[in-house]
Phi, psi and omega in degrees: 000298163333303165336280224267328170301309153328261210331313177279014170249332177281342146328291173325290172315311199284321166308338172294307198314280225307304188293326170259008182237018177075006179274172184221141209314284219289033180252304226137067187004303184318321171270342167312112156300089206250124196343318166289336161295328194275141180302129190237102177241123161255153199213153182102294177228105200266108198302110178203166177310116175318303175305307193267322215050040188281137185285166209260100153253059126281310185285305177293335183258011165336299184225183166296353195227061145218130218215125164243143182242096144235220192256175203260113180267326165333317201255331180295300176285345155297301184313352168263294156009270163337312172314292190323300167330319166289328210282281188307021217228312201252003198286165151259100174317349186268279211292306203294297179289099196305288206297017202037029203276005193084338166240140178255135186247116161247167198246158166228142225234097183275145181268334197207094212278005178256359163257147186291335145283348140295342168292321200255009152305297203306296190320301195298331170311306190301295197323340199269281198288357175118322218243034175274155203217026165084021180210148177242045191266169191267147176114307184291067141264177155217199210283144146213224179204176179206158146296132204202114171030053199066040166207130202270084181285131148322118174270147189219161180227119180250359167191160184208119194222139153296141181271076175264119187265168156328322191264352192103345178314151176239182182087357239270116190299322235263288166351295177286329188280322198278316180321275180330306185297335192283306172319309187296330200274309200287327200238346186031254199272054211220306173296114179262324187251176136217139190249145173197131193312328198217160169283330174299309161343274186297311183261019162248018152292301189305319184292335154359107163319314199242040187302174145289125185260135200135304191298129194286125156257145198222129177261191193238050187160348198051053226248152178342278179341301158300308166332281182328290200333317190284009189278306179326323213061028175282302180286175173255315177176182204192166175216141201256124170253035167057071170303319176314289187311315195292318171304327178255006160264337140327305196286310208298323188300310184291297182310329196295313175304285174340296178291004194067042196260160161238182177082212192252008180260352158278359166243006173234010174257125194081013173237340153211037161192113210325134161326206137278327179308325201081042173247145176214135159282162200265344205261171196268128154224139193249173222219094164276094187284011182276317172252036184064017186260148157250163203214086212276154179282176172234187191190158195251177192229087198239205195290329197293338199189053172279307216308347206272330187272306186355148182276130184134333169307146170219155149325109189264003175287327205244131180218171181285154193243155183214066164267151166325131183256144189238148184240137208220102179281127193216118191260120139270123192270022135237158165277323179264013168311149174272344197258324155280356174245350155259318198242355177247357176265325169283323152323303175277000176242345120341282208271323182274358150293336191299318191274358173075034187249153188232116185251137150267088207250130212216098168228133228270181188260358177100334207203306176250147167283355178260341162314320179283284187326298229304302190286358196242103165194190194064052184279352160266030146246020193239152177278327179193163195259118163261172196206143134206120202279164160289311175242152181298314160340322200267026169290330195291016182281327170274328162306328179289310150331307150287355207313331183222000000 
């Protein structure tokens, strides 16, 4: 009796996992996936030290099938930089120094000093002008200089604040618009630039009542809005870090995992070399194997070639597919983000009927990491998992989740 009582607990047990794990009695153990097996691609937010910015690979190496996707933010922020650079290259210093002092002064707009794409905006503007001093914390700059229409003028950064709203959100437009009023009042004609980690920023600048009118500003992300402003002549320029690739190198990286592909063929089939569909992306990423990253390049977006941008290009590259569709849970970790909810949330949602992924999209508030957790469960009903967190810090919050 004992015997036959063991047994039918065991029995139990093994029928509960298959079944809490998305398996189904008539497969079979044998078929069970179990949560920790399942494809995990973070995006975006990339897992690293708020501080050091050290990438997390505890976290990337969870399984063999973790993967991170955004953009080369190191090259992204030389490439604004340039922008800037360029700009002040062709500029009129008598029109450019309002106040005639002889110095060009800008204020700057950090979105976030514990992520690793705002660090590296901050450098490269300072590093372009001059005015880097070995820290991207607000405040830390010094004096440096530019070419500002053949004549080499002193830089000055006369203020710098991370955007951080009221609820604690970072990144925060209301924050750069309140910031900009503040700046415009205190510093008046002293403001030559205005600088921004981001585009949501830089156009909740623009809202500024007492914005300056003239003064050039230069954002982050191409995000539609912007895109317009630089048709208007409101923005100055922007930088595209090409989301359609990156939105379709989430998906593609997860169809590949998915589809069993391995190796070196889950980060370059369909992404830089044609598929069984014959879909590639058209923009160029590249694959860093020290952390598991793919990496779409940016380029920049001034009056000269806005029109390249506009909203509504998608990839022509990427066409549908009638591979098995698979269901896939995906966190953004604000709703009010400005650059994931116009522009990369519309992207993945494009691209992932074409590749046959069915996404179940969850998104935080920005300030807790539990807006996102609270939401990321029933997880042995989805085949894999995108992330893209609230603190760069928090994948093991997620991963600890997955465990069976």
């Amino acid at each position: 009796m004992k015997k036959a009582l063991l047994l039918a607990l065991v029995a139990l047990v093994a029928m509960t996992c298959v079944f809490a794990n998305g398996g189904s009695e008539s497969t079979g153990t044998s078929d069970v996936v179990l949560n920790r097996d399942k494809p995990l691609v973070f995006f975006n937010r990339q897992p690293s030290d708020p501080v050091s910015g050290e990438i997390d690979m505890e976290t990337m190496n969870w399984n063999d099938k973790t993967y991170y996707v955004g953009f080369d933010a190191a090259g992204g922020g030389a490439v604004q930089g340039q922008m800037i650079v360029d700009f002040l290259a062709t500029a009129d210093p008598a029109a450019l120094d309002r106040n005639g002092d002889g110095v060009i002064g800008y204020v700057l707009c950090i979105g976030d000093v514990g992520h690793n794409d705002s660090r590296a905006r901050t450098q490269g503007i300072r590093e372009a002008l001059g005015t880097w001093n070995g820290s991207t914390d607000p405040g830390q700059a010094k004096e440096g200089s530019a070419n500002v229409g053949g004549t080499t003028m002193p830089v000055v950064e006369l203020d710098s604040r991370a955007m951080t709203g009221t609820d604690g959100s970072t990144w925060n437009a209301n924050a750069a618009t309140d910031a900009m009023g503040n700046w415009a009042t205190q510093l008046g004609d002293q403001i030559d630039m205005v600088i921004s980690n981001n585009d949501g920023m830089a156009m909740g600048c623009l809202q500024a009542s007492n914005y300056p009118t003239g003064v050039p500003i230069f954002g982050y992300d191409a995000n539609a809005d912007a895109i317009e402003a630089i048709g208007a002549g409101r923005l100055t320029g922007t930088i595209s870090q090409n989301v359609d690739a990156q939105a379709t190198a989430t998906l593609q990286v997860l169809r590949n995992l998915l589809d069993g592909l391995t190796g070196e063929d889950v980060y370059t089939v369909g992404i830089t070399e044609p598929d069984q569909y014959g879909n590639k992306i058209t923009a160029e990423v590249n694959y860093v194997a020290e952390t598991k990253a793919l990496l779409a390049n940016n380029s920049p977006v001034t009056i000269a070639n806005w029109q390249d941008y506009t909203e509504g290009t998608r990839d022509a590259g990427i066409s549908q597919t009638t591979a098995e569709t698979k269901n896939v849970l995906l966190t953004i970790y604000n709703s009010a983000d400005n650059f994931l909810s116009s522009s990369y949330l519309p992207a993945l949602n494009y691209y992932a009927p074409l590749l046959n992924i069915n996404l179940t999209v969850v998104q935080g508030d920005g300030q807790n990491e539990s807006s996102c957790l609270d939401r990321f469960t029933n997880l042995g009903s989805f085949d894999a998992y995108a992330i893209n967190m609230v603190k760069t810090n928090s994948g093991p919050d997620y991963t600890s989740r997955l465990q069976y």
